[in-house]
PyMOL Python script that loads the backbone (N, CA, C, O; Angstrom):
from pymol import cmd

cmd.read_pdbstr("""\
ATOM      1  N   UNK A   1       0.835  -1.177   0.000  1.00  0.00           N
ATOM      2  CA  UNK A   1       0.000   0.000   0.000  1.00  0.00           C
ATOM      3  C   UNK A   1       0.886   1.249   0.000  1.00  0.00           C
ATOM      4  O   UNK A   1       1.791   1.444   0.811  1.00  0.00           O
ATOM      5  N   UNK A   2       0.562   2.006  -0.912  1.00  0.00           N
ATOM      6  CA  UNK A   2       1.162   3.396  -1.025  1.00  0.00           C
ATOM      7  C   UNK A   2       1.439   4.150   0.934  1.00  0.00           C
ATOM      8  O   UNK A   2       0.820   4.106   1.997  1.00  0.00           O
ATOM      9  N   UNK A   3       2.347   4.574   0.571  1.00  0.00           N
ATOM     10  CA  UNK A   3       2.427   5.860   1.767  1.00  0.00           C
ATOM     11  C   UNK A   3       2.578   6.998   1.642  1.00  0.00           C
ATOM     12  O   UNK A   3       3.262   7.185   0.636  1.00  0.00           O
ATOM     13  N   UNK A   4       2.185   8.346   2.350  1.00  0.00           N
ATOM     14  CA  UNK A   4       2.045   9.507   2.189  1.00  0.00           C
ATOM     15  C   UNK A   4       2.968  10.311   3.204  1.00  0.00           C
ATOM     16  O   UNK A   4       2.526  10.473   4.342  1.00  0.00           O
ATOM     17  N   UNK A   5       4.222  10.830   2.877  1.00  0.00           N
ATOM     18  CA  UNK A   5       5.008  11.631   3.491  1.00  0.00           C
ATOM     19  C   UNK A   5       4.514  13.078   3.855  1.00  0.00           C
ATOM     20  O   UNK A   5       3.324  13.119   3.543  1.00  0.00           O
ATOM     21  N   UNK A   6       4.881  14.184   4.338  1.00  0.00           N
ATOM     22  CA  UNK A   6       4.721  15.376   4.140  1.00  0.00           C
ATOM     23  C   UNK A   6       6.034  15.747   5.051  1.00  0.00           C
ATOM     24  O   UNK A   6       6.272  15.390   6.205  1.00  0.00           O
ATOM     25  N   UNK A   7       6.818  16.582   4.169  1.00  0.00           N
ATOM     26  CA  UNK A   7       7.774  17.179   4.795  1.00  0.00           C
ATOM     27  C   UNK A   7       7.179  18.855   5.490  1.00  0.00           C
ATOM     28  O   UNK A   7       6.616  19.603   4.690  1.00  0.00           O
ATOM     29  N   UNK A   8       7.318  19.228   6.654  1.00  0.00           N
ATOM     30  CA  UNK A   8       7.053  20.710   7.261  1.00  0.00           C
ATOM     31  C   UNK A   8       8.060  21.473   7.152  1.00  0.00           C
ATOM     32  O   UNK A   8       9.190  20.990   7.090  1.00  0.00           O
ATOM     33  N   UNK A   9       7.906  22.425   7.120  1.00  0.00           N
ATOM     34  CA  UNK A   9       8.783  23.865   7.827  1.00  0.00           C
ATOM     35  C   UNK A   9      10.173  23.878   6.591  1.00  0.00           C
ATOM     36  O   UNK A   9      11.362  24.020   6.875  1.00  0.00           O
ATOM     37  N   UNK A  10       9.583  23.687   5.188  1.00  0.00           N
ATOM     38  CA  UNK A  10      10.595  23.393   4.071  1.00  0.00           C
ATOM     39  C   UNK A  10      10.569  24.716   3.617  1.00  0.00           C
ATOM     40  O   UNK A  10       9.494  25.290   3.442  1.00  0.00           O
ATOM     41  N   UNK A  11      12.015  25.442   3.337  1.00  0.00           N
ATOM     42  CA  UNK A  11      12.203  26.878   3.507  1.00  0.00           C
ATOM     43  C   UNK A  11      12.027  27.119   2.122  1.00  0.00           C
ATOM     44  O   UNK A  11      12.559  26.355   1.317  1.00  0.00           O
ATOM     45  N   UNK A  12      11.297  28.159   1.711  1.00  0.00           N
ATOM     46  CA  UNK A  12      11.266  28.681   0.324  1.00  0.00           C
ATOM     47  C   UNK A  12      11.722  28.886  -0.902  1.00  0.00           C
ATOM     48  O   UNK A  12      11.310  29.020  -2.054  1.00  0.00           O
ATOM     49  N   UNK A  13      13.012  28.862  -0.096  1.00  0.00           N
ATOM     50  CA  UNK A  13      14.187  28.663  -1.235  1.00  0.00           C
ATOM     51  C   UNK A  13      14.507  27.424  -1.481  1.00  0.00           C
ATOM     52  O   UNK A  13      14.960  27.209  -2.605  1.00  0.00           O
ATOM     53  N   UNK A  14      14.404  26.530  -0.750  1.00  0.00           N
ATOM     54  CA  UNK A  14      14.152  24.892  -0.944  1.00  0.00           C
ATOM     55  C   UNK A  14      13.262  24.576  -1.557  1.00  0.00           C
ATOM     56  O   UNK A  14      13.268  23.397  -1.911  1.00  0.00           O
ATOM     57  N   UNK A  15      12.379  25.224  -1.874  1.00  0.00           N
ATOM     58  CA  UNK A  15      10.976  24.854  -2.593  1.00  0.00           C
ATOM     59  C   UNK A  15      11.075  25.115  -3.565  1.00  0.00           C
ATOM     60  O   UNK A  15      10.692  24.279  -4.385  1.00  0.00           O
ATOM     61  N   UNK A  16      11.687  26.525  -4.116  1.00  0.00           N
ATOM     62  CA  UNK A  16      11.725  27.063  -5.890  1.00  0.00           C
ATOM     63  C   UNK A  16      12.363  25.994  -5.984  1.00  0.00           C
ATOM     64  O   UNK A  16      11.641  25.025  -6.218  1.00  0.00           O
ATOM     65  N   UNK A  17      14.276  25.622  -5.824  1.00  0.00           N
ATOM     66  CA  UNK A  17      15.087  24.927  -5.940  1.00  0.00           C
ATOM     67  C   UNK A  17      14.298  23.559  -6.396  1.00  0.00           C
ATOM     68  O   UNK A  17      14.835  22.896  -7.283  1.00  0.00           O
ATOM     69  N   UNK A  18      13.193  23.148  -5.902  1.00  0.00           N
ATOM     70  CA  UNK A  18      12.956  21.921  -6.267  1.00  0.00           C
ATOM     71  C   UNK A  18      12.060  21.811  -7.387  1.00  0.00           C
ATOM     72  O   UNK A  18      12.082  21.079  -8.376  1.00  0.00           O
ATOM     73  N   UNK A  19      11.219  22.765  -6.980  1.00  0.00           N
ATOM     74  CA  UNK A  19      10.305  23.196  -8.469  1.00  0.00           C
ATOM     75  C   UNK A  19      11.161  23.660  -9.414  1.00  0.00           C
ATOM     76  O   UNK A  19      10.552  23.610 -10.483  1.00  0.00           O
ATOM     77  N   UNK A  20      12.085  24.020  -9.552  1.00  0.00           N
ATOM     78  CA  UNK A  20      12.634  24.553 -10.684  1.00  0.00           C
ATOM     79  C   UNK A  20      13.119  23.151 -11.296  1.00  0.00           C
ATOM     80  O   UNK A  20      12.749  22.957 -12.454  1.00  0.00           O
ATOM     81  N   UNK A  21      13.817  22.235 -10.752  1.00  0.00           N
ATOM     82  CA  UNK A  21      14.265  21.360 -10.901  1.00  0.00           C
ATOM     83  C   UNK A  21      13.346  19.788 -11.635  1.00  0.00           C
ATOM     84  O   UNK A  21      13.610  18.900 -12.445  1.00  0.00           O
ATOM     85  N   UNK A  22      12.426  20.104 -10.932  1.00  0.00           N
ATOM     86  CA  UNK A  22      10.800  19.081 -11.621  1.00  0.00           C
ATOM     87  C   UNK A  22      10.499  19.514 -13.063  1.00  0.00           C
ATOM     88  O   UNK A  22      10.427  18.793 -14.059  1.00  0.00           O
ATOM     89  N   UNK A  23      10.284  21.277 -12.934  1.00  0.00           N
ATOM     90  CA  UNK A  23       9.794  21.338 -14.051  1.00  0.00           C
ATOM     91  C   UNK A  23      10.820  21.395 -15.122  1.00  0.00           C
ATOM     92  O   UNK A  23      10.458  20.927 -16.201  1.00  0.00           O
ATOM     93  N   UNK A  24      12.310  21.981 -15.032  1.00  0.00           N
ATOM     94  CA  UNK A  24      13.162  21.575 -16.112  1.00  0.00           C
ATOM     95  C   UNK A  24      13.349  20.193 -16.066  1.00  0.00           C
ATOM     96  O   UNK A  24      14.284  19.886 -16.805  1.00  0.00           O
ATOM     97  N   UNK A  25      12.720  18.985 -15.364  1.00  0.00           N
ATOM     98  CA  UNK A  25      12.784  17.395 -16.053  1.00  0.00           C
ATOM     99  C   UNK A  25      10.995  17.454 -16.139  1.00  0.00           C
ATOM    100  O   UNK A  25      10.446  16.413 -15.778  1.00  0.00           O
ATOM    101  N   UNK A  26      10.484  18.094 -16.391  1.00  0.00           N
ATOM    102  CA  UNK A  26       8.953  18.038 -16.874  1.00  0.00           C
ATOM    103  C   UNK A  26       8.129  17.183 -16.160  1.00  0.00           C
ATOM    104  O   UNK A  26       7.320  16.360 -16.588  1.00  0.00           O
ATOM    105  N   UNK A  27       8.628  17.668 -14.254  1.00  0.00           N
ATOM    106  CA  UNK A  27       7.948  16.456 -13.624  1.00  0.00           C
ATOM    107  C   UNK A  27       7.353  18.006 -12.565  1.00  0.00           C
ATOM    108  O   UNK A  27       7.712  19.183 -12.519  1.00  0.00           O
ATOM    109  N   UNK A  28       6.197  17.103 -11.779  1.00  0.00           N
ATOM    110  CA  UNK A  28       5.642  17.978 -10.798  1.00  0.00           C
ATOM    111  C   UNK A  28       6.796  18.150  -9.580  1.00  0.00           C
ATOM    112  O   UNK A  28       7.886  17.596  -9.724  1.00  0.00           O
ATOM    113  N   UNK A  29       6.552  18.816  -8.569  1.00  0.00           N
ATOM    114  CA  UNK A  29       7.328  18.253  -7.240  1.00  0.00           C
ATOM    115  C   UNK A  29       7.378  17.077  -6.275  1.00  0.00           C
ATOM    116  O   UNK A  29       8.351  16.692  -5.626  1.00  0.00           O
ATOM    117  N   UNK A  30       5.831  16.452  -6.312  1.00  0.00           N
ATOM    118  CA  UNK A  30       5.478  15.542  -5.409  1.00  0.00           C
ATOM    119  C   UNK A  30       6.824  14.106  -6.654  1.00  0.00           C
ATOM    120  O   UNK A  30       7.746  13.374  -6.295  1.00  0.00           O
ATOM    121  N   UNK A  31       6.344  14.305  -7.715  1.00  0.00           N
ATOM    122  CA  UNK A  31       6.875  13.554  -8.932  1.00  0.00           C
ATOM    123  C   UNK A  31       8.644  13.091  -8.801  1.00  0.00           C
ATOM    124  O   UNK A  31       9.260  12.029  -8.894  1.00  0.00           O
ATOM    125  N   UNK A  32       9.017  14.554  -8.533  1.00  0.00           N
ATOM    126  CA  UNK A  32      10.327  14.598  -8.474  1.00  0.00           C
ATOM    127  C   UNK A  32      10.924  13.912  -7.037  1.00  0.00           C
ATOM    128  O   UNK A  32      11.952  13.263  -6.844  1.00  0.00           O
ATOM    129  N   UNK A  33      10.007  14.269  -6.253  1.00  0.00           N
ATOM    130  CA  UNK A  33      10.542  14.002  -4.666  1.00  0.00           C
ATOM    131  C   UNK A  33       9.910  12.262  -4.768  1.00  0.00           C
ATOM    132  O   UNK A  33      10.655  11.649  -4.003  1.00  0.00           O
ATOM    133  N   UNK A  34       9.388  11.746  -5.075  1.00  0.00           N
ATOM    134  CA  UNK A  34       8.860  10.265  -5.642  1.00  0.00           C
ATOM    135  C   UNK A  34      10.308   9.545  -6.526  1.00  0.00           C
ATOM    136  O   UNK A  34      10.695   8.387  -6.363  1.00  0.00           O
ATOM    137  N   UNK A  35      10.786  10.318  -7.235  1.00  0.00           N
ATOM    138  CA  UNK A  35      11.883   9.698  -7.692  1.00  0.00           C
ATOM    139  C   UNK A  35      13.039  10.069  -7.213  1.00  0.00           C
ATOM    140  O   UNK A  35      14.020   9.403  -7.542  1.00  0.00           O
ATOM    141  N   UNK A  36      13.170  10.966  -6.517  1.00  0.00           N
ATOM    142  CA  UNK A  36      14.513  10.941  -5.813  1.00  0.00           C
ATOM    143  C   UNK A  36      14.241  10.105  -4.513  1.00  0.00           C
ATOM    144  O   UNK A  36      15.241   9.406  -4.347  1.00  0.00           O
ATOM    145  N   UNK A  37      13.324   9.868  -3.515  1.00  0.00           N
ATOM    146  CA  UNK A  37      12.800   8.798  -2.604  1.00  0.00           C
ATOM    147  C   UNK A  37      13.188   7.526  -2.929  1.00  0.00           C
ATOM    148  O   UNK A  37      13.730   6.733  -2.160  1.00  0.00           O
ATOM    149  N   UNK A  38      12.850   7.305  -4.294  1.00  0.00           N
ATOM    150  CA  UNK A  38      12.775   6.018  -4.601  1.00  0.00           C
ATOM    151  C   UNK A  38      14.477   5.740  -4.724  1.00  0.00           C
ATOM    152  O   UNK A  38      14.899   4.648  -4.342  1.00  0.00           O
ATOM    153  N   UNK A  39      15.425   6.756  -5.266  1.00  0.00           N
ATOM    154  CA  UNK A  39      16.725   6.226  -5.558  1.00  0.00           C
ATOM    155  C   UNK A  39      17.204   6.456  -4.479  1.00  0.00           C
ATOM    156  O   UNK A  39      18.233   5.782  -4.447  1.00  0.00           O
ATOM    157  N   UNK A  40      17.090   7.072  -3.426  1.00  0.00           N
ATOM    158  CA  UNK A  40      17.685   7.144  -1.626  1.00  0.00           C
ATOM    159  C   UNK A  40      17.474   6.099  -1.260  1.00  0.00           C
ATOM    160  O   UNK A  40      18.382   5.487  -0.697  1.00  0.00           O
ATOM    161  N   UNK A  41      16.011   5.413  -1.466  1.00  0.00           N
ATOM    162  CA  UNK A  41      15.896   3.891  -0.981  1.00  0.00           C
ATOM    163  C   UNK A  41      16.982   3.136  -0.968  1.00  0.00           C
ATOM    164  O   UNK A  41      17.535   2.576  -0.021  1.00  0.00           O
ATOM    165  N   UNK A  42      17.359   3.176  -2.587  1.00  0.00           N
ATOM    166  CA  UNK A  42      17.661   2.304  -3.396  1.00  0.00           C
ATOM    167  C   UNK A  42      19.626   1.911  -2.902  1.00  0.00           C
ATOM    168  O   UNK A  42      20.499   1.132  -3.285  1.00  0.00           O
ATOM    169  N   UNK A  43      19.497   2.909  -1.964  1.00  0.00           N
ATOM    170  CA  UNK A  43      21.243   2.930  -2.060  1.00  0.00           C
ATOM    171  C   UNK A  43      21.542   2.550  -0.998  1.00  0.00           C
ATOM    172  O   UNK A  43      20.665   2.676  -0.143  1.00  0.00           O
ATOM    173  N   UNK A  44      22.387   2.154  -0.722  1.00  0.00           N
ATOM    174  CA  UNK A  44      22.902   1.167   1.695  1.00  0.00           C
ATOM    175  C   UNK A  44      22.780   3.007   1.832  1.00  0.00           C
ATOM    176  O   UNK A  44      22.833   3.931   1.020  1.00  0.00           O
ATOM    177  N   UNK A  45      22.581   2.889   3.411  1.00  0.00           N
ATOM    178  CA  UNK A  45      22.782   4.017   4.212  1.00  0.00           C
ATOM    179  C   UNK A  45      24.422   4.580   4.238  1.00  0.00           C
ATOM    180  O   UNK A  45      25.152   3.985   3.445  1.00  0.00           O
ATOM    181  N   UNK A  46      25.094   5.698   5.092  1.00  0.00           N
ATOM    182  CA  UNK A  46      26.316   5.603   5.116  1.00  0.00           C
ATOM    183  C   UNK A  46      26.972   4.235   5.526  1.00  0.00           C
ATOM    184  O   UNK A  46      27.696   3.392   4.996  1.00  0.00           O
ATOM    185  N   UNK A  47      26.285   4.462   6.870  1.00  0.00           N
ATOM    186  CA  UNK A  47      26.898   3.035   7.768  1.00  0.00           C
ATOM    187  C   UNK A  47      26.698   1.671   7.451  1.00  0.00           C
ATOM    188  O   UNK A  47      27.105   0.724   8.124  1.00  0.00           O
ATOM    189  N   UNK A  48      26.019   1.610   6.342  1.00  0.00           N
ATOM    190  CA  UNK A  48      25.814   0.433   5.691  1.00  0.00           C
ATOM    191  C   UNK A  48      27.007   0.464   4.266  1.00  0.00           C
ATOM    192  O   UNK A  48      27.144  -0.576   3.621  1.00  0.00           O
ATOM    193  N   UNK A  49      27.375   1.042   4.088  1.00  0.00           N
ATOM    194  CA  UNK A  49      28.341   1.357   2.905  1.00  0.00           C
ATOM    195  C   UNK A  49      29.441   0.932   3.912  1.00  0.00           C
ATOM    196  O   UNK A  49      30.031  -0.147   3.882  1.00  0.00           O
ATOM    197  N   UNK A  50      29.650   2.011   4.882  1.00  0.00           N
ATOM    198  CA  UNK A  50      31.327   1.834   5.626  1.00  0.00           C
ATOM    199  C   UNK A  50      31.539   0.428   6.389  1.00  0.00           C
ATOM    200  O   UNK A  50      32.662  -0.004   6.649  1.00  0.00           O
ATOM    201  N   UNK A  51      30.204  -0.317   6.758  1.00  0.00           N
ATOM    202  CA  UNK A  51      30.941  -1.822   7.336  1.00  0.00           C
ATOM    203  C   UNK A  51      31.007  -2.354   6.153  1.00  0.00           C
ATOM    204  O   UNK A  51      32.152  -2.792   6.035  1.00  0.00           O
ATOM    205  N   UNK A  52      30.266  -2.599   4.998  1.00  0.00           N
ATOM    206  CA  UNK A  52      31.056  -3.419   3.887  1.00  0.00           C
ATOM    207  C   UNK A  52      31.907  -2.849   3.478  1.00  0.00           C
ATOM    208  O   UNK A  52      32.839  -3.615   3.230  1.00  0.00           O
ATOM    209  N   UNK A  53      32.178  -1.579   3.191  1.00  0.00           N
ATOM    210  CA  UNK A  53      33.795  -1.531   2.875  1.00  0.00           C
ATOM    211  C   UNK A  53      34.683  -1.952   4.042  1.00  0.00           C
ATOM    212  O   UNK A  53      35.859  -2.290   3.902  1.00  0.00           O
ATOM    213  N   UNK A  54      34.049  -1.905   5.169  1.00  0.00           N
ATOM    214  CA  UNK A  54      35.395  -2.303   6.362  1.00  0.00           C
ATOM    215  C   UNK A  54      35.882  -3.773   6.354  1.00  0.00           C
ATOM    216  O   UNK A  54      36.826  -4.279   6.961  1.00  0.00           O
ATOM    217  N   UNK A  55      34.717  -4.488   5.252  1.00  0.00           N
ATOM    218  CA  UNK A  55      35.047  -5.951   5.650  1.00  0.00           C
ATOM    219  C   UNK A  55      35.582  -6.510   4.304  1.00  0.00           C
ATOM    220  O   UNK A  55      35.575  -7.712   4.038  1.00  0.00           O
ATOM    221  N   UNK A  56      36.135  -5.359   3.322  1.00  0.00           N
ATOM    222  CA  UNK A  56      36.787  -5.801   1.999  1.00  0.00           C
ATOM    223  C   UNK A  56      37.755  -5.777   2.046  1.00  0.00           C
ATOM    224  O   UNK A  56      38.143  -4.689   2.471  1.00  0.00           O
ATOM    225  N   UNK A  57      38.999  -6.862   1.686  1.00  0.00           N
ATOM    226  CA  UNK A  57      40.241  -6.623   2.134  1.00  0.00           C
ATOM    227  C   UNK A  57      40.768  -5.247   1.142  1.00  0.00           C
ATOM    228  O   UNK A  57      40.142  -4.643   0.270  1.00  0.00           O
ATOM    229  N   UNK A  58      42.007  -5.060   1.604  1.00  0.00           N
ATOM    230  CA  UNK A  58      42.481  -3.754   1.263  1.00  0.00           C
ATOM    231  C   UNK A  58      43.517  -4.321  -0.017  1.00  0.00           C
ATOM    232  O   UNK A  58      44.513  -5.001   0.231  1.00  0.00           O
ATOM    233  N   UNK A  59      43.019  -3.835  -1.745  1.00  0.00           N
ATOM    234  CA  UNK A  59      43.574  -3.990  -2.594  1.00  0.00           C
ATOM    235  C   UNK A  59      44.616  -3.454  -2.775  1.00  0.00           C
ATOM    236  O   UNK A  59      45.463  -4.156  -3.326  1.00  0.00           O
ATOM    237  N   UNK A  60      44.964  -2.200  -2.453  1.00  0.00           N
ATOM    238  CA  UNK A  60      46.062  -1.170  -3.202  1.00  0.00           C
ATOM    239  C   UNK A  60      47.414  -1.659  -2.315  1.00  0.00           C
ATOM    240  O   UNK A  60      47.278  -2.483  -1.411  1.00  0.00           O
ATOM    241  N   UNK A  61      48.465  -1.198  -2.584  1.00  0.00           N
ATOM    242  CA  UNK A  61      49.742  -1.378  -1.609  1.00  0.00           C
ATOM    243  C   UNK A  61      50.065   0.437  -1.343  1.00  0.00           C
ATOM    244  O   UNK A  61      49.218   1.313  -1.520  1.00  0.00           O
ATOM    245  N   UNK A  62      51.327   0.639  -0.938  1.00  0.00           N
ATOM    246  CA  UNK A  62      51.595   1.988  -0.682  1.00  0.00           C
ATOM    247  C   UNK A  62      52.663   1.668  -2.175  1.00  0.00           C
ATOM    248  O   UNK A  62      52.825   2.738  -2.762  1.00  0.00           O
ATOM    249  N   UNK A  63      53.175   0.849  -2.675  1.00  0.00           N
ATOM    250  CA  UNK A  63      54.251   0.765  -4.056  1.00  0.00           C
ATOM    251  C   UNK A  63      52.987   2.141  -5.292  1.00  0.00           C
ATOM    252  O   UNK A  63      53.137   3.191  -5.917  1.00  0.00           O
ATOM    253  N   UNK A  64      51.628   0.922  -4.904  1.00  0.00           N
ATOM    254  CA  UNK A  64      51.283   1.771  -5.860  1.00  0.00           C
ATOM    255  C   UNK A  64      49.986   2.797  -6.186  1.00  0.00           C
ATOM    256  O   UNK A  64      49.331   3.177  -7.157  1.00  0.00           O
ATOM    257  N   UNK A  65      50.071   3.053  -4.264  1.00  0.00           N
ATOM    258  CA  UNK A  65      49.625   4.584  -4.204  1.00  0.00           C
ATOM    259  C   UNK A  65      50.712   5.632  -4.502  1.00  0.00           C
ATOM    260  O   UNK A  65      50.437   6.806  -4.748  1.00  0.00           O
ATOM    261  N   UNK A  66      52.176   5.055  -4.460  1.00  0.00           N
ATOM    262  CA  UNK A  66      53.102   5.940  -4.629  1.00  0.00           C
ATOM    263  C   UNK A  66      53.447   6.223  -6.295  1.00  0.00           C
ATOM    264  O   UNK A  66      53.960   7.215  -6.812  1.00  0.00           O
ATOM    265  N   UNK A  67      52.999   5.063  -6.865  1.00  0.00           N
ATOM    266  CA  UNK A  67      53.477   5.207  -8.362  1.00  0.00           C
ATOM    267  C   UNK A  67      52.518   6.291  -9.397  1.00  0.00           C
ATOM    268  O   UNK A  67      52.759   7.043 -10.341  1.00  0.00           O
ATOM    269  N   UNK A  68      51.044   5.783  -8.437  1.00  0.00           N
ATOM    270  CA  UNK A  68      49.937   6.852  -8.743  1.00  0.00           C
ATOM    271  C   UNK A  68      50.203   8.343  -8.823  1.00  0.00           C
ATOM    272  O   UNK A  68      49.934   9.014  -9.820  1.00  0.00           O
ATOM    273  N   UNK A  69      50.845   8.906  -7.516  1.00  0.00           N
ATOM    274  CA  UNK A  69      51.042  10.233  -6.918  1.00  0.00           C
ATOM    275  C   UNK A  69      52.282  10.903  -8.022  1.00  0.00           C
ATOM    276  O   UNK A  69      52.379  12.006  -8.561  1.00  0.00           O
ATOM    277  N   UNK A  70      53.302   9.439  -8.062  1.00  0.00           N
ATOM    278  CA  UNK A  70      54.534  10.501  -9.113  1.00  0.00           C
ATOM    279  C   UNK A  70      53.812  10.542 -10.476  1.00  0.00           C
ATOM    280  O   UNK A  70      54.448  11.124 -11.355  1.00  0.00           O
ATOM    281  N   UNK A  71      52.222   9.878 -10.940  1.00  0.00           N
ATOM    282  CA  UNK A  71      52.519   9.824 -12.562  1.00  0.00           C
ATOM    283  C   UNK A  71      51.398  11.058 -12.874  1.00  0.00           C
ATOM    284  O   UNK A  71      51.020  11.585 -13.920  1.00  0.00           O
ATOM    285  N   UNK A  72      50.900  11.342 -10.805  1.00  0.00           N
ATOM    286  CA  UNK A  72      50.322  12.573 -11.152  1.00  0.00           C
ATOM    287  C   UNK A  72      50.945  13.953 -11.520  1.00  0.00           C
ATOM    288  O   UNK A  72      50.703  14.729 -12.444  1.00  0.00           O
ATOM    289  N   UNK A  73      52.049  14.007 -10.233  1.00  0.00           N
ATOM    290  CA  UNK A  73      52.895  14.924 -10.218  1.00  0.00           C
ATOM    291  C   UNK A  73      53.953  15.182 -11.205  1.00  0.00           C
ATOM    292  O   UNK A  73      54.712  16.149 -11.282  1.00  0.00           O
ATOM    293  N   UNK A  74      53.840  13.922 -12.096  1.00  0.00           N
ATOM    294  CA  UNK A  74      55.019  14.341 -13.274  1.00  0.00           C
ATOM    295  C   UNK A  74      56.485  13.952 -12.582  1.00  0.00           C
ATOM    296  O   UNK A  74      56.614  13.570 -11.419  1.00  0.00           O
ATOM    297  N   UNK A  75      57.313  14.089 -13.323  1.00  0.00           N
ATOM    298  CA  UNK A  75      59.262  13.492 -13.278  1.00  0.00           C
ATOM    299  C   UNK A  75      59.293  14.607 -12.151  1.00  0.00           C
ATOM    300  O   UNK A  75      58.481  15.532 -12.193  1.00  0.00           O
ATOM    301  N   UNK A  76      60.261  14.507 -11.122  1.00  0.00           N
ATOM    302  CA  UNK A  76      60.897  15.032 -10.177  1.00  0.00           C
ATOM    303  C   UNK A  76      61.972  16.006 -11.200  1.00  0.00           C
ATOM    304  O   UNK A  76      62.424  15.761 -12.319  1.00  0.00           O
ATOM    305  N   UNK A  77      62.169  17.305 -10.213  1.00  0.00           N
ATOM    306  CA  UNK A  77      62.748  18.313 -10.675  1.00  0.00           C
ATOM    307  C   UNK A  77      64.202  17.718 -10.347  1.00  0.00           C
ATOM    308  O   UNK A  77      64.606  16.924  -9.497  1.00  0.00           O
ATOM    309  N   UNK A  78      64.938  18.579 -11.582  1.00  0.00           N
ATOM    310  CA  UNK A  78      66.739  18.043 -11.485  1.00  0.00           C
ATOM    311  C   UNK A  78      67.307  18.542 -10.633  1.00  0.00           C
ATOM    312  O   UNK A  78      66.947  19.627 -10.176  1.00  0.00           O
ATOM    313  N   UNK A  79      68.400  17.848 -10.170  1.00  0.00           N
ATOM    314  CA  UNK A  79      68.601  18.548  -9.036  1.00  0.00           C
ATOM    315  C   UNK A  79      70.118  19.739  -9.506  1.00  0.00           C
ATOM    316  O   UNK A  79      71.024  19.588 -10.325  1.00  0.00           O
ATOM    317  N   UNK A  80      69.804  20.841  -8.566  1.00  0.00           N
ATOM    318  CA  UNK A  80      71.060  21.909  -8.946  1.00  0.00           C
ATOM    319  C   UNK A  80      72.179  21.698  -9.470  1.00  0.00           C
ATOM    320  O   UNK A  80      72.854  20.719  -9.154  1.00  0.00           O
ATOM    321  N   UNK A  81      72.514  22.473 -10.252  1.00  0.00           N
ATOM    322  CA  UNK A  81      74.047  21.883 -10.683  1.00  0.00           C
ATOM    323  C   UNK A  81      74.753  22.934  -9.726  1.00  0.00           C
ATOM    324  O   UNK A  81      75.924  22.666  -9.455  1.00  0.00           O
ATOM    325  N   UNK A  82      74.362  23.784  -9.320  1.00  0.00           N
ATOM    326  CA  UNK A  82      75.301  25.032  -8.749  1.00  0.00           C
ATOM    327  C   UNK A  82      75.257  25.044  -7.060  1.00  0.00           C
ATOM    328  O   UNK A  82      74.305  25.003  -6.280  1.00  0.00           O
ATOM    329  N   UNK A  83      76.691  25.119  -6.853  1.00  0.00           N
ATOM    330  CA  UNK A  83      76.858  24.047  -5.611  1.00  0.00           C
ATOM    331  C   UNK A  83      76.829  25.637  -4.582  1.00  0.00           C
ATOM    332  O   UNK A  83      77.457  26.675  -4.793  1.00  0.00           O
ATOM    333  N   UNK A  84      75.779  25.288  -3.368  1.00  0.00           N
ATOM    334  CA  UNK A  84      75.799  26.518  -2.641  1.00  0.00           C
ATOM    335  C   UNK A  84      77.135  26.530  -1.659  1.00  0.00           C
ATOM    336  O   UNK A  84      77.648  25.673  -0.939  1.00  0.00           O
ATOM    337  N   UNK A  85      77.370  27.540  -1.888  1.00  0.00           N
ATOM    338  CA  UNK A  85      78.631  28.060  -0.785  1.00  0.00           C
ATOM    339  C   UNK A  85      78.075  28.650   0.640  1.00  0.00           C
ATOM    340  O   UNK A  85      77.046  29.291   0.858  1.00  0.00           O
ATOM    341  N   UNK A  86      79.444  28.075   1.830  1.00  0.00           N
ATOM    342  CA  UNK A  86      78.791  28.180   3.163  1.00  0.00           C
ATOM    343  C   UNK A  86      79.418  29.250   3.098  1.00  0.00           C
ATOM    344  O   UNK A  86      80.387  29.584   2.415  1.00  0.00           O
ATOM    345  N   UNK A  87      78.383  30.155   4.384  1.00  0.00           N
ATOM    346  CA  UNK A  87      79.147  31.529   4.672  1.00  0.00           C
ATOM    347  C   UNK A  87      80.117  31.074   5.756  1.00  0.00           C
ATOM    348  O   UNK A  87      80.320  30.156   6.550  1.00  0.00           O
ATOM    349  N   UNK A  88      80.624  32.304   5.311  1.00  0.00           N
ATOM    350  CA  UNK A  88      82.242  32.335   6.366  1.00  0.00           C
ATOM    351  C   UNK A  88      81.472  32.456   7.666  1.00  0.00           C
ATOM    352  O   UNK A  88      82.076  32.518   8.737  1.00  0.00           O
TER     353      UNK A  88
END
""", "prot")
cmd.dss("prot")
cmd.show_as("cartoon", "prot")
cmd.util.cbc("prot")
cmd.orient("prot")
């Protein structure tokens, strides 16, 4: 059997924001908030996301989070040819 929500005290600017949003996908509001409901369902909660990831073993190594980071950062700069002198 269907159920009937009603959200209160939803601030105005939350309201265009959503109407604007229904009617550029050519849906009402109740329409829009029906299909975004339905895909919130549809997804684990946080804490339902973070214990299955807590219980997946851990793929990556640090070799190649590190190989990741240099092929972001590009070749390492050369190093000086010009040798600093200590002060007296």
């Amino acid at each position: 059997m269907a159920k009937t929500v009603q959200i209160r005290d939803l601030d105005d600017n939350v309201y265009r924001a959503l109407a604007q949003q229904a009617a550029d996908d050519g849906l009402s509001v109740p329409e829009l908030l029906r299909r975004e409901a339905t895909r919130l369902a549809s997804r684990p909660s946080m804490s339902q996301w973070l214990n299955r990831v807590e219980k997946q073993p851990l793929r990556i190594g640090a070799f190649d989070t590190v190989s990741a980071l240099d092929e972001i950062r590009g070749p390492w700069p050369k190093p000086s040819t010009t040798a600093i002198s200590a002060r007296p």
